[in-house]
VMD Tcl script that builds the backbone (N, CA, C; Angstrom):
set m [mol new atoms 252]
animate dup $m
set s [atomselect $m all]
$s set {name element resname resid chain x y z} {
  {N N UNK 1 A 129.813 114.426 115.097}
  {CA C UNK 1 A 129.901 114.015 116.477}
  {C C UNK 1 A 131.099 114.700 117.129}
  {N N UNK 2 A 131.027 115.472 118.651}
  {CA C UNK 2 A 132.002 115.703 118.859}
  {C C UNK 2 A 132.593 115.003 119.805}
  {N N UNK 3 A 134.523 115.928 119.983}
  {CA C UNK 3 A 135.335 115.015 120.814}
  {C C UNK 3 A 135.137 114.489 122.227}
  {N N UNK 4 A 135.224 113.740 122.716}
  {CA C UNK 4 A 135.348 113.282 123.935}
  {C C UNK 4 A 136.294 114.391 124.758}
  {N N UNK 5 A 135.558 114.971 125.756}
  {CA C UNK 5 A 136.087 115.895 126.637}
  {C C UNK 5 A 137.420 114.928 127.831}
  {N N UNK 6 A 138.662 115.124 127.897}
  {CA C UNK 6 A 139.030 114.530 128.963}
  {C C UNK 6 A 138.550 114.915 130.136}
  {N N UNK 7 A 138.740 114.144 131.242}
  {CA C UNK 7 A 138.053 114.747 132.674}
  {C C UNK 7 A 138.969 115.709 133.300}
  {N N UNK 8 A 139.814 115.772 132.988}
  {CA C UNK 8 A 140.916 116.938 133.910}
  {C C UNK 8 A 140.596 118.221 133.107}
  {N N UNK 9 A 140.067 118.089 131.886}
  {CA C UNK 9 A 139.605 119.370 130.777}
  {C C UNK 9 A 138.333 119.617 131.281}
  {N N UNK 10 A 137.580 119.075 131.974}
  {CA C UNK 10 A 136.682 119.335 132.070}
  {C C UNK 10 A 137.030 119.987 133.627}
  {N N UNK 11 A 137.280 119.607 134.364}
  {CA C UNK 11 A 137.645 120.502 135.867}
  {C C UNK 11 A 138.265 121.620 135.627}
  {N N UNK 12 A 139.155 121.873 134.293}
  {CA C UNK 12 A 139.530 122.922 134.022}
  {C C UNK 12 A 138.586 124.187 133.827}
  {N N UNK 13 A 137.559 123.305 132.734}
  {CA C UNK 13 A 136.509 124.314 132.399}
  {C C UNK 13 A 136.090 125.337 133.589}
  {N N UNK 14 A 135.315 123.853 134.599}
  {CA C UNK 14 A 134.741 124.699 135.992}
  {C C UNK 14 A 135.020 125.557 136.518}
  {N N UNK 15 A 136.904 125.533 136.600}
  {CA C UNK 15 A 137.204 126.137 137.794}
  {C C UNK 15 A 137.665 127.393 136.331}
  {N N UNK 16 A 137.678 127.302 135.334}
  {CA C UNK 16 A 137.765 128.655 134.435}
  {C C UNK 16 A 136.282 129.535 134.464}
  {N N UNK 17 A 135.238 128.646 134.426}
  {CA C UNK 17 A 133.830 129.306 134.180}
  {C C UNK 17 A 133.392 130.221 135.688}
  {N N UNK 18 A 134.323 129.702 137.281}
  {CA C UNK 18 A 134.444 130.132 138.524}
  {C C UNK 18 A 134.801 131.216 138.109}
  {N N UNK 19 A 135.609 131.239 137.398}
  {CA C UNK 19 A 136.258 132.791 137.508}
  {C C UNK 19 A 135.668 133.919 136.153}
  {N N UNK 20 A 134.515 133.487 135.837}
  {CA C UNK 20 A 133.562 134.157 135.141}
  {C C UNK 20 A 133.913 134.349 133.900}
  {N N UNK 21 A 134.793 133.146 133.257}
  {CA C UNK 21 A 134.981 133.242 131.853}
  {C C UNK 21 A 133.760 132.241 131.227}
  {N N UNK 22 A 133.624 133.156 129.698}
  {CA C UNK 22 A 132.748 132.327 128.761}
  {C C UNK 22 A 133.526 131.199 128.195}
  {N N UNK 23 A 132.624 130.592 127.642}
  {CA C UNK 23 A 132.649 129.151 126.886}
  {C C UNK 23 A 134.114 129.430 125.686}
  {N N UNK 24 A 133.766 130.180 124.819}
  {CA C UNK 24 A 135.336 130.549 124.222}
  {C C UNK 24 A 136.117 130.520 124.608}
  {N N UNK 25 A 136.327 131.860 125.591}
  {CA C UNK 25 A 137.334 131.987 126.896}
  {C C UNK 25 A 137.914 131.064 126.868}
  {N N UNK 26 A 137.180 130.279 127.192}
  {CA C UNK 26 A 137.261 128.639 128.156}
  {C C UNK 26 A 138.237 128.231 126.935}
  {N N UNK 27 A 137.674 127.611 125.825}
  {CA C UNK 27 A 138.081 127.112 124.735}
  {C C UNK 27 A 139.380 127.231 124.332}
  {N N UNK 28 A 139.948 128.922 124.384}
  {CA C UNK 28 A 140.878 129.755 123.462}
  {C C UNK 28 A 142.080 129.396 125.029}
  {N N UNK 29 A 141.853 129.507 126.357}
  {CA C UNK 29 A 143.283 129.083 127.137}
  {C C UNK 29 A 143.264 127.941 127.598}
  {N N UNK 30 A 142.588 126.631 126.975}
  {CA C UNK 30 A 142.847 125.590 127.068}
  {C C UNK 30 A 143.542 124.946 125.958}
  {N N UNK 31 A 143.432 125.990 124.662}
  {CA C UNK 31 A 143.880 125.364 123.241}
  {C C UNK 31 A 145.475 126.183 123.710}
  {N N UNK 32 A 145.321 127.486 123.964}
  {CA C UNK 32 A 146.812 128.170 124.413}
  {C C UNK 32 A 147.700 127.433 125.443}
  {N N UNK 33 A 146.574 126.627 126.759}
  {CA C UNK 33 A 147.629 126.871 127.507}
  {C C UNK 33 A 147.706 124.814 127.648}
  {N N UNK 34 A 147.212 124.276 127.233}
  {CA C UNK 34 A 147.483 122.845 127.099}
  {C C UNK 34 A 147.848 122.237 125.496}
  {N N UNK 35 A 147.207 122.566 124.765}
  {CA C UNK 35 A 147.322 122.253 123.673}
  {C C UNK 35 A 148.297 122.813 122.556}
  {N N UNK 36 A 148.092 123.522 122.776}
  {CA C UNK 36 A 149.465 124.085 121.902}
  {C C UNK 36 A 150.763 123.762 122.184}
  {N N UNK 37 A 151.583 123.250 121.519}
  {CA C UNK 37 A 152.846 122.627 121.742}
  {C C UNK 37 A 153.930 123.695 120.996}
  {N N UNK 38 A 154.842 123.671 121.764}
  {CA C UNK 38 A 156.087 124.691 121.053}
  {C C UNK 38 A 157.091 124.118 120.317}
  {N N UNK 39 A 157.595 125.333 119.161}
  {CA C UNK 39 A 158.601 124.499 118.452}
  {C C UNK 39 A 159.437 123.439 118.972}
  {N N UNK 40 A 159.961 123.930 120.007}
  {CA C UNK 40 A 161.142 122.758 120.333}
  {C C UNK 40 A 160.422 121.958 120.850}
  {N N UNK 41 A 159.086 121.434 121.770}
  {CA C UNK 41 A 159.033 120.530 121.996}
  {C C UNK 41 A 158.300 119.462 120.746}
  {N N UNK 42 A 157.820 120.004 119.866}
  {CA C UNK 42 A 157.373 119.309 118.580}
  {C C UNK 42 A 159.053 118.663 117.829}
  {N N UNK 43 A 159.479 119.299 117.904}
  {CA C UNK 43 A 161.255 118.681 117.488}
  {C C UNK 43 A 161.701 117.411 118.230}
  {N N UNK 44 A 161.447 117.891 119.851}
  {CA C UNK 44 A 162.032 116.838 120.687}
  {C C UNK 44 A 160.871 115.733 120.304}
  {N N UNK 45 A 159.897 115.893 120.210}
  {CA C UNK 45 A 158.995 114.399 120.060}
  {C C UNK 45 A 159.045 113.905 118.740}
  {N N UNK 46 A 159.101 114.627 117.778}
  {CA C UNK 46 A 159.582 113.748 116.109}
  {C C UNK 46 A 160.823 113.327 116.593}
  {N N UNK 47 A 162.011 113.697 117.136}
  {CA C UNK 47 A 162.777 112.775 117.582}
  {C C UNK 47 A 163.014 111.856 117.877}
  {N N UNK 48 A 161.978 111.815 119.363}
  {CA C UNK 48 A 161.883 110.310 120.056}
  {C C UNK 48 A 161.245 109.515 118.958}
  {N N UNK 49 A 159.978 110.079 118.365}
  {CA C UNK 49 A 159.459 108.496 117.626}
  {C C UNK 49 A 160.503 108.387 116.259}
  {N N UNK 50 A 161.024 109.177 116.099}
  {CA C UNK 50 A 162.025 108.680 115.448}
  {C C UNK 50 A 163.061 107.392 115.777}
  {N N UNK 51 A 163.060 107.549 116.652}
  {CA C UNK 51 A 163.819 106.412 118.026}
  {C C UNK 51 A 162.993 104.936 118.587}
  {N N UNK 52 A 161.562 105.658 118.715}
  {CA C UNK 52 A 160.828 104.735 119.522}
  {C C UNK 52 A 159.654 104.391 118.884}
  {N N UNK 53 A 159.390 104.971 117.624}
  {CA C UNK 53 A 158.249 105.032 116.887}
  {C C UNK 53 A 156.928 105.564 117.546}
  {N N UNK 54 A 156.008 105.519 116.475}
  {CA C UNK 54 A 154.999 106.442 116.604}
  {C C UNK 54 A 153.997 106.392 117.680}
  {N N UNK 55 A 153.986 104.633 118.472}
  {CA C UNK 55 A 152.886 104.213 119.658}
  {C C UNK 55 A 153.706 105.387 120.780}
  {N N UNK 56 A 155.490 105.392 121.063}
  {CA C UNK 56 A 155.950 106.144 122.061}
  {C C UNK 56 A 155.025 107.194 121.815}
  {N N UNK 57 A 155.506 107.998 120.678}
  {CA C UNK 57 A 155.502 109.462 120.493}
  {C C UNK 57 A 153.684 110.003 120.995}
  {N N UNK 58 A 152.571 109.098 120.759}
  {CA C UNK 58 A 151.634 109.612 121.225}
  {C C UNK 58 A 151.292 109.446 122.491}
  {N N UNK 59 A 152.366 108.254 122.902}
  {CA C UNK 59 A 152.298 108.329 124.814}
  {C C UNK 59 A 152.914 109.491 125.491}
  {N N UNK 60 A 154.297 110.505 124.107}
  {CA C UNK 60 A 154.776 111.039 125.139}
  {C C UNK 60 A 154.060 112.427 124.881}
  {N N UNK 61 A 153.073 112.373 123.497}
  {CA C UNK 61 A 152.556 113.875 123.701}
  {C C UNK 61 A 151.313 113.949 125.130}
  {N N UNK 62 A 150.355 112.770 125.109}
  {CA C UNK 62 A 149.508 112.120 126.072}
  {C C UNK 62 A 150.347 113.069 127.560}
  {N N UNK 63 A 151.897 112.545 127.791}
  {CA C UNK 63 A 152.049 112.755 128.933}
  {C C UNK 63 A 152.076 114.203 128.788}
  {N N UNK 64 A 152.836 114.611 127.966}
  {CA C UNK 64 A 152.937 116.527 128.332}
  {C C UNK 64 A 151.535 117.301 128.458}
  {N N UNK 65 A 150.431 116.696 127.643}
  {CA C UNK 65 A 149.607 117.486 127.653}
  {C C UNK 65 A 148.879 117.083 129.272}
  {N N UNK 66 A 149.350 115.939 130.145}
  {CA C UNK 66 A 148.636 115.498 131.179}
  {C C UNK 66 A 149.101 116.286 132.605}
  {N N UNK 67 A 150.238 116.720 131.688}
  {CA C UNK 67 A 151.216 117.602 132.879}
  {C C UNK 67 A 151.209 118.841 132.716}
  {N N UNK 68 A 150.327 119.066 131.270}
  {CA C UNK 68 A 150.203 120.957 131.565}
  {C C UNK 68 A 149.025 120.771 132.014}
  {N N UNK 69 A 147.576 120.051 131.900}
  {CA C UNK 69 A 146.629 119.987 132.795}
  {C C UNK 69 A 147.095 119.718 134.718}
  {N N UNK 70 A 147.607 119.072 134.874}
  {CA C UNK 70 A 147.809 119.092 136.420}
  {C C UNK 70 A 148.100 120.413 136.655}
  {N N UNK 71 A 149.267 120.771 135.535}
  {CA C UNK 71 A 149.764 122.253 135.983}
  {C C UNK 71 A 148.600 123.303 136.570}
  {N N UNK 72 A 148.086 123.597 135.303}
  {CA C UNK 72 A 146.483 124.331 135.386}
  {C C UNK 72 A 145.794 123.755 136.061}
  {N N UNK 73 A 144.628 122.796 136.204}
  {CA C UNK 73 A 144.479 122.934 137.374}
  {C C UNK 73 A 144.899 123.488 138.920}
  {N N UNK 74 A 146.210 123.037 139.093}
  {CA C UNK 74 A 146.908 123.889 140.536}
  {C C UNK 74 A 146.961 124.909 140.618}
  {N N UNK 75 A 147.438 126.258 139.624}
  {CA C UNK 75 A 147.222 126.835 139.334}
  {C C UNK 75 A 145.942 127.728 139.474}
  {N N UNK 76 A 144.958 126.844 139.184}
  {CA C UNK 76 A 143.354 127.661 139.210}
  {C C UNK 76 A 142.982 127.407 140.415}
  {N N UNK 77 A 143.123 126.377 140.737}
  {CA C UNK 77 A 142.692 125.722 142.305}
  {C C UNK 77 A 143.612 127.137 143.486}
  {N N UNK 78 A 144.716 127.518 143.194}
  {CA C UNK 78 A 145.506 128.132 144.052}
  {C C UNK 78 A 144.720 129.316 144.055}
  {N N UNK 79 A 144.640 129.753 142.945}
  {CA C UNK 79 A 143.742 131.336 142.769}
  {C C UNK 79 A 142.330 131.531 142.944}
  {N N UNK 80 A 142.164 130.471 143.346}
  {CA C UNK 80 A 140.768 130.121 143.945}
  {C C UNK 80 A 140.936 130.465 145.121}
  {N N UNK 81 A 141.531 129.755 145.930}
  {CA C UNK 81 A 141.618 129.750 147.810}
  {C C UNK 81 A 142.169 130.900 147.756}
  {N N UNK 82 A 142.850 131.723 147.362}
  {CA C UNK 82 A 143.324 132.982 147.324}
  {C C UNK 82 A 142.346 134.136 147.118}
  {N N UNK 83 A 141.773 133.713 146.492}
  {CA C UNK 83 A 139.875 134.884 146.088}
  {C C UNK 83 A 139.865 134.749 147.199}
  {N N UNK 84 A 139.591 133.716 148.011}
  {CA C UNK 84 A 138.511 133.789 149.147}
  {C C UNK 84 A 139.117 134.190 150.233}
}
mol reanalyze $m
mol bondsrecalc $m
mol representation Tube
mol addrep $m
């Protein structure tokens, strides 16, 4: 069974598939550009739940990954009205 798509991942898709990328495509700069987390911020969050335990630590990965989606989206949305 697969994962449950979030809905902001999924507006991502659209406005990626707008700009005439395939399904991979799609796949490979949503895993690059939301999902993938960088050394230091994987440090800073074993930190906190080090601090706040493990319920924080998946609220605070929840938030970063909610804030590189807003990011992207704006982002795509901008280069959109800009095509046109």
């Amino acid at each position: 069974m697969g994962q449950k798509i979030h809905p902001k991942d999924e507006r991502i898709v659209q406005l990626l598939q707008q700009q005439g990328l395939i399904k991979r495509e799609v796949k490979t700069r949503l895993k690059s550009e939301v999902y993938r987390l960088q050394t230091d911020e994987i440090v800073k969050i074993n930190n906190y739940a080090e601090h706040f335990g493990l319920s924080a630590k998946q609220k605070l990965i929840d938030e970063i990954l909610d804030l590189r989606r807003e990011t992207m989206i704006s982002r795509l949305t901008k280069a959109q009205v800009v095509a046109l």
